[in-house]
N, C-alpha and C positions, 0 to 999 in steps of 0.2 A: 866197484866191488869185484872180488874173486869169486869166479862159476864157475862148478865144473855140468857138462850134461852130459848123463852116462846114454849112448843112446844116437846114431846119426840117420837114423830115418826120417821122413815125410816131419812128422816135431820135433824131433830132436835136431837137426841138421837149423831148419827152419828158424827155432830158437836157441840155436848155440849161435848162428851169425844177428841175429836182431839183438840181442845182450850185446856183443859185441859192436852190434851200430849202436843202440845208445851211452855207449863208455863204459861197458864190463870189459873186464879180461877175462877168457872166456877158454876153456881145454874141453873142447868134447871126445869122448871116449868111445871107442867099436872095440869088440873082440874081432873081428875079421880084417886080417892083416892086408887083402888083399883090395879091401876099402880103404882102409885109410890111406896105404900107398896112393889109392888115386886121388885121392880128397887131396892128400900133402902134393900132388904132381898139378893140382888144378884143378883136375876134372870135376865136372856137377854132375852127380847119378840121377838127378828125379830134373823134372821140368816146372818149372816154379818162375814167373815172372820176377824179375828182381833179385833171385837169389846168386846168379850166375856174380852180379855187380856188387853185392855185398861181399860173399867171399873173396874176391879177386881183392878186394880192398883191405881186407881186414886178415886175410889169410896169414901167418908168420907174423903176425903184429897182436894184434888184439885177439885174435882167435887161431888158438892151435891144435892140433890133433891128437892122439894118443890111444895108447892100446893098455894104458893102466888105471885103474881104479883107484889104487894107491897115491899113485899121483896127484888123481887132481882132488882127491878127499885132500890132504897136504895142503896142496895149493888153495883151497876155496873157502868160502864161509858158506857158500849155499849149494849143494848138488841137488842135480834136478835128473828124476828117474824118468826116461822118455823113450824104453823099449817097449816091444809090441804084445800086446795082450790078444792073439789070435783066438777067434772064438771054438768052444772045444763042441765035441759030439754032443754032449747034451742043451748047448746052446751059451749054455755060461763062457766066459772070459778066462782064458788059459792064464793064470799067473805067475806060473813057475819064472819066465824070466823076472819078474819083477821079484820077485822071492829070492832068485840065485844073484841077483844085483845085491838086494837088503842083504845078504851073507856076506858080501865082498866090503858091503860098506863098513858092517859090525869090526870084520879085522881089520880095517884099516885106520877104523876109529881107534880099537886096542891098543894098538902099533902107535898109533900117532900121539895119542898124548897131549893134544893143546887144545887149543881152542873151542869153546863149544859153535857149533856148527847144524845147520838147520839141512833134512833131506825133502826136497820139494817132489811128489808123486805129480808127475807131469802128463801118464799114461793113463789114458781112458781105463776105469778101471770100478768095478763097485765099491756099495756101502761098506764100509768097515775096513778095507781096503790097507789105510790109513793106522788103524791099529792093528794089523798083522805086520805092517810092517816094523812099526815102534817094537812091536812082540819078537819078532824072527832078530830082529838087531841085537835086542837084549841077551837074547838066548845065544847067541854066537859071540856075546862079550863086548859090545858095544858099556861102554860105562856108563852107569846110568847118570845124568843130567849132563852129560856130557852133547846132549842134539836134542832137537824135534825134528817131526815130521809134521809137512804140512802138505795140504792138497790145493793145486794151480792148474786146473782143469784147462785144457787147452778148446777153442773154438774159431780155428782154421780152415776155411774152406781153400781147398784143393786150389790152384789156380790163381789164388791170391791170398796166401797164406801170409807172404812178407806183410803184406799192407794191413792184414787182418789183425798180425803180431804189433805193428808199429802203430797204428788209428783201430783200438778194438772198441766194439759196441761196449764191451765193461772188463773187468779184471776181477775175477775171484780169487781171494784169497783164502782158504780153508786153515783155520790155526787157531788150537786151542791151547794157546797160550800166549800171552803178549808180546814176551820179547819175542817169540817167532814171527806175530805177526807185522812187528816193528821193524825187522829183516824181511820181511816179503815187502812192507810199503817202501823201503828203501828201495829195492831195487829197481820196482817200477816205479818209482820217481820222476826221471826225465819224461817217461807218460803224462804222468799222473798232475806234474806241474805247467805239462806244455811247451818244457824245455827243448824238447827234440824237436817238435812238432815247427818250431821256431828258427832252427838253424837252416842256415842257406843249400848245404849241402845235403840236407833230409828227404829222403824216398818222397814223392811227391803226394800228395792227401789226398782220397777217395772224393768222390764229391758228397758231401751230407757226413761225412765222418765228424764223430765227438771227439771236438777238443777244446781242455786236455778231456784225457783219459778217466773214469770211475774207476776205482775200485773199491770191490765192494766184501769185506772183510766177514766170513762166517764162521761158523764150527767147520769141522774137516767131515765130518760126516753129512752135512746140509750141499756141501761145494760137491762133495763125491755124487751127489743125488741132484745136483742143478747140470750137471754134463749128460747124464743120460736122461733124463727130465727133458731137456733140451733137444737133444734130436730127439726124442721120441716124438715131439710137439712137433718138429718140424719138420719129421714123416710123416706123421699126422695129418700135417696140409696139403702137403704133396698126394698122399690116396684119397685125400678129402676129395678135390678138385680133379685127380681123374675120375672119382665117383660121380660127381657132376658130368663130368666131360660125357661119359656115357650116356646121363640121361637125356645131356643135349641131342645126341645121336640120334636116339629114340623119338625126340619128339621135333626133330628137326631147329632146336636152336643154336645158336651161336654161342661157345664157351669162351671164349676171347670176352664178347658180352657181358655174358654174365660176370666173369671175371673182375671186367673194369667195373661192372655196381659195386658185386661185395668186396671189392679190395681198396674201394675208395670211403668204405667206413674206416676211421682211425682206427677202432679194435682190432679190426681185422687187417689190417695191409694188404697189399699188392705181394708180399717176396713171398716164395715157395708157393703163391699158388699157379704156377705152369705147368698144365696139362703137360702130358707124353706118355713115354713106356716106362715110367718108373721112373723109382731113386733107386741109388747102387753105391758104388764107391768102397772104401775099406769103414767107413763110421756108421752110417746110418741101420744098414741090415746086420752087423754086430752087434751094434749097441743095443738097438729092439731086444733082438735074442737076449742078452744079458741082465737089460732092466727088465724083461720077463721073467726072466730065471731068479732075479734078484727079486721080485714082488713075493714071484710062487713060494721062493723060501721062507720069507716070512710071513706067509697065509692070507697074499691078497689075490686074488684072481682079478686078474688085469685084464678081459678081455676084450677092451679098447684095441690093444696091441693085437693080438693076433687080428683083428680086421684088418688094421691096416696092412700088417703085413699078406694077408691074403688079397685084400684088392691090389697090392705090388706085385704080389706073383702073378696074377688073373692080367692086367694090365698088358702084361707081355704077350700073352694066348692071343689076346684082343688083338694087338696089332698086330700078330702072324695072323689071325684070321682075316684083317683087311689086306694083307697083303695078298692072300690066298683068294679071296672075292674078285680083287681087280684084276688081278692076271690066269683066271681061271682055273690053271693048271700050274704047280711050281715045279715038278723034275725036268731037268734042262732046260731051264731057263736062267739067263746069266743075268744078273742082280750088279748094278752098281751099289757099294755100302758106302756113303759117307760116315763116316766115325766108328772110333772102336772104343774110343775112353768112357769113362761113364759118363763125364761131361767135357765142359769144353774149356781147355784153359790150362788142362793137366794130360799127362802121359801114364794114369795110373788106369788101369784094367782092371783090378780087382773090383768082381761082383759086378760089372760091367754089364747094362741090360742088355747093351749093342752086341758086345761079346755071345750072351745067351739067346739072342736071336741070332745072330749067323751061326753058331752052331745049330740051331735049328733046322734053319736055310740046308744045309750042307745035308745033315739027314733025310730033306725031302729031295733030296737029287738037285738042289740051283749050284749054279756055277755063280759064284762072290768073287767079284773085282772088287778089295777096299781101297780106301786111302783113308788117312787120318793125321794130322800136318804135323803130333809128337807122340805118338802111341804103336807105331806101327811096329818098329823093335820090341817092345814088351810082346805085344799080341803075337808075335812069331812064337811068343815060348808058351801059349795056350791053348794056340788055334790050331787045327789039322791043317798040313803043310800043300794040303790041295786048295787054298785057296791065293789068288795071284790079289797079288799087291801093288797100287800104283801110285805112281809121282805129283796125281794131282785129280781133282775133281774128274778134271774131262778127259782126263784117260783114263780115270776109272770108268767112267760113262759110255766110252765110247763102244756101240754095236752093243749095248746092254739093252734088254727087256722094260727096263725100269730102274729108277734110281731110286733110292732110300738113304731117309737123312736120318742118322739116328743118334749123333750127338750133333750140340749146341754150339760149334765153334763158329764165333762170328764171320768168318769167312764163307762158311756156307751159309750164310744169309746173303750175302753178299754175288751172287754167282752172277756170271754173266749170263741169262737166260735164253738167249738165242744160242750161244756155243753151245752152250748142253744139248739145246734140244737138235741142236745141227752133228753133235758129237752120238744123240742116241739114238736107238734100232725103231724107238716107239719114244712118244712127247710125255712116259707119266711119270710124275713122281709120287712118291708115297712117305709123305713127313713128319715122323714120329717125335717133331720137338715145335711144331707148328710155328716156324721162321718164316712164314710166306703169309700174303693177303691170298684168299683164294680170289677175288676177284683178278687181282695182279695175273696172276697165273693162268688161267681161263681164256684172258686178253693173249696173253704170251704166249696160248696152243698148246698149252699142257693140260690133259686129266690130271687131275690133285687129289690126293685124300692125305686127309690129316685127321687131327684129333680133337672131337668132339666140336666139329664143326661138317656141316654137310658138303658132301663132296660136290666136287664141279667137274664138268666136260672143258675143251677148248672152244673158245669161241669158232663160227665156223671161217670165218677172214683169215683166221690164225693158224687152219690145218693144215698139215704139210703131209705129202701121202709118206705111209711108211716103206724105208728102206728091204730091196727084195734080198 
């Protein structure tokens, strides 16, 4: 089938090359001339496992680029709306691009004259959503029965977004009306049969992933309301189990522990409950905002939501205050920062907790050495340009106070423990993603503090005096 995706951001980009892996012809669309040129010369703007090798592949073939709207309404039976809905001062979801898109699609429909054609709302986006855009088409001369709109909520995680497109836990499809939704199971078919899932040269399968693929077909207004529904629930777990991690604190037990009991009931799971300093990212603290805004509109007081988002914000107080405990005093003192993303696996910074603790950091006078292995470019265009930047853990470590882990990249689980503590000024660290045994660590001559497990000293076999 012919797709166009108006849109080459983090989804958009994402799923304009995965259409295109499993046998779409595929034209994604930017207004910013000065992206597409790079898109068309090669280059990959975001960091995404697998996407560098998709495109490469399918670029001038199966997937092309374009700065027209016109075009690939022409060219497609289904466009897919997958620009940014940034959240506005009052908390709600800025829709104007998704509005100034429905405007370009309505004349292009005019103009074109053929075929009827379905517009997929791909962008995180509230209830009703869906019918302002059917509305906004009409009014700018879109012909009527000439389209639908249907809603295909995206559920990407940063980091593994390819995999999450090609092996997803399910596929929503929002359409109310049949033949639309007969054009949505079309497309995702090679999913949905296990087609792709099957070919030799197919992205390689998650382990535990569902195949084939669900999809699970609703009204458009049910699908609008399962995408923020969705993270809301799975922030939810996330300030759950910091809210535990805390109590562990308090009474001296182990959240790790606790963790493995209640995430080995099947209701509950094991995923999203990992203690730390928070969720972040561009989804999770918009979306809250929006399905807030979205409840309060229509006269539900959700007050679920603001807890959790308060124990998110709280969260982070909490570990500048541990960091403040261990080292007694923070102006001038230089701080190793392992990570700047908000997690691990992605180069994106936005709402970043790592980010909002070293600016912290920097207000109480420490001197931040980071590194971070795909974010560190981004975070130059956020951070105050007084902090130095390094090529790798243990030069960021080195003649540092303390080190601090504050994203997930499996790499810093991985450190070699004696270089560190042979590269720092003092043996502690302070692990705000709880990557480490603290007994491990204790043995290995490091003070540890982590999250919602009780700190440890270094064993005394294992102390090394501190550098003068």
């Amino acid at each position: 089938m012919k797709i166009g995706v108006i849109g080459s951001g983090y989804v958009g980009l994402v799923a304009a090359a995965c259409f295109a892996e499993i046998g779409h012809d595929v034209i994604c669309v930017d207004n910013d001339a000065e992206k597409l040129a790079a898109l068309n010369a090669g280059a990959v703007p975001i960091h995404e496992k697998f996407l560098p090798e998709l495109l490469q592949k399918h670029r001038g073939k199966r997937l092309n680029f374009s700065g027209s709207v016109h075009d690939a309404v022409r060219a497609s039976a289904a466009i897919f709306i997958a620009v940014g809905t940034p959240q506005s001062e009052t908390g709600e979801a800025d829709l104007s691009y998704v509005e100034a898109v429905s405007r370009e699609l309505a004349h292009a429909l005019a103009e074109a004259k053929d075929d009827y054609k379905i517009i997929v709302e791909k962008s995180t986006v509230p209830v009703y959503t869906n019918a302002w855009i059917h509305r906004v088409m009409e009014q700018n001369g879109a012909p009527q029965g000439s389209f639908d709109v249907a809603s295909n909520p995206e559920f990407l995680r940063e980091g593994s977004a390819v995999t999450d497109f090609l092996y997803p836990d399910r596929i929503v499809a929002g359409a109310d009306q049949e033949r639309c939704a007969a054009i949505m199971r079309a497309i995702y078919e090679p999913l949905t049969s296990g087609e792709y899932q099957k070919r030799a040269d197919a992205i390689p399968r998650p382990d535990a992933a569902r195949v084939p693929a669900e999809i699970i077909v609703t009204s458009a207004k049910s699908a609008e309301l399962i995408k923020h529904a969705s993270n809301a629930f799975l922030a939810m777990k996330i300030s759950f189990i910091n809210a535990v991690a805390n109590i562990c604190e308090s009474v001296g037990a182990d959240v790790q522990q606790v963790r493995e009991g209640i995430g080995a009931d099947s209701r509950i799971g094991k995923r999203f409950l990992n203690p730390g300093i928070g969720y972040g990212g561009s989804c999770f603290p918009k979306d809250l905002k929006a399905f807030h805004a979205v409840a309060r509109e229509f006269g539900s007081d959700f007050r679920l939501l603001d807890e959790v988002i308060r124990i998110n914000e709280e969260q982070r107080q909490r570990f500048l205050r541990k960091i403040r405990a261990t080292l007694w005093t923070l102006k001038g003192k230089r701080l190793a920062v392992l990570g700047l993303a908000f997690k691990g696996g992605t180069d994106d910074v936005r709402e970043s907790p790592a980010i909002a603790l070293v600016e912290c950091l920097i207000k109480e006078g420490c001197s931040v050495v980071a590194y971070d292995p795909a974010a560190m470019d981004k975070s130059r265009e956020v951070l105050n340009s007084s902090i130095i930047y390094a090529e790798s853990s243990y030069a960021a470590a080195k003649d540092a106070d303390a080190v601090l882990i504050l994203t997930d990249w499996e790499e810093f689980g991985a450190l070699d423990l004696e270089r560190l503590k042979t590269a720092l000024k003092f043996p502690i660290m302070i692990d705000g993603r709880n990557l480490y045994s603290p007994k491990r660590m204790a043995e290995a001559g490091f003070t540890y503090v982590s999250v919602g497990r009780p700190d440890v000293a270094p064993h005394k076999s294992a102390v090394k005096a501190p550098r003068a």
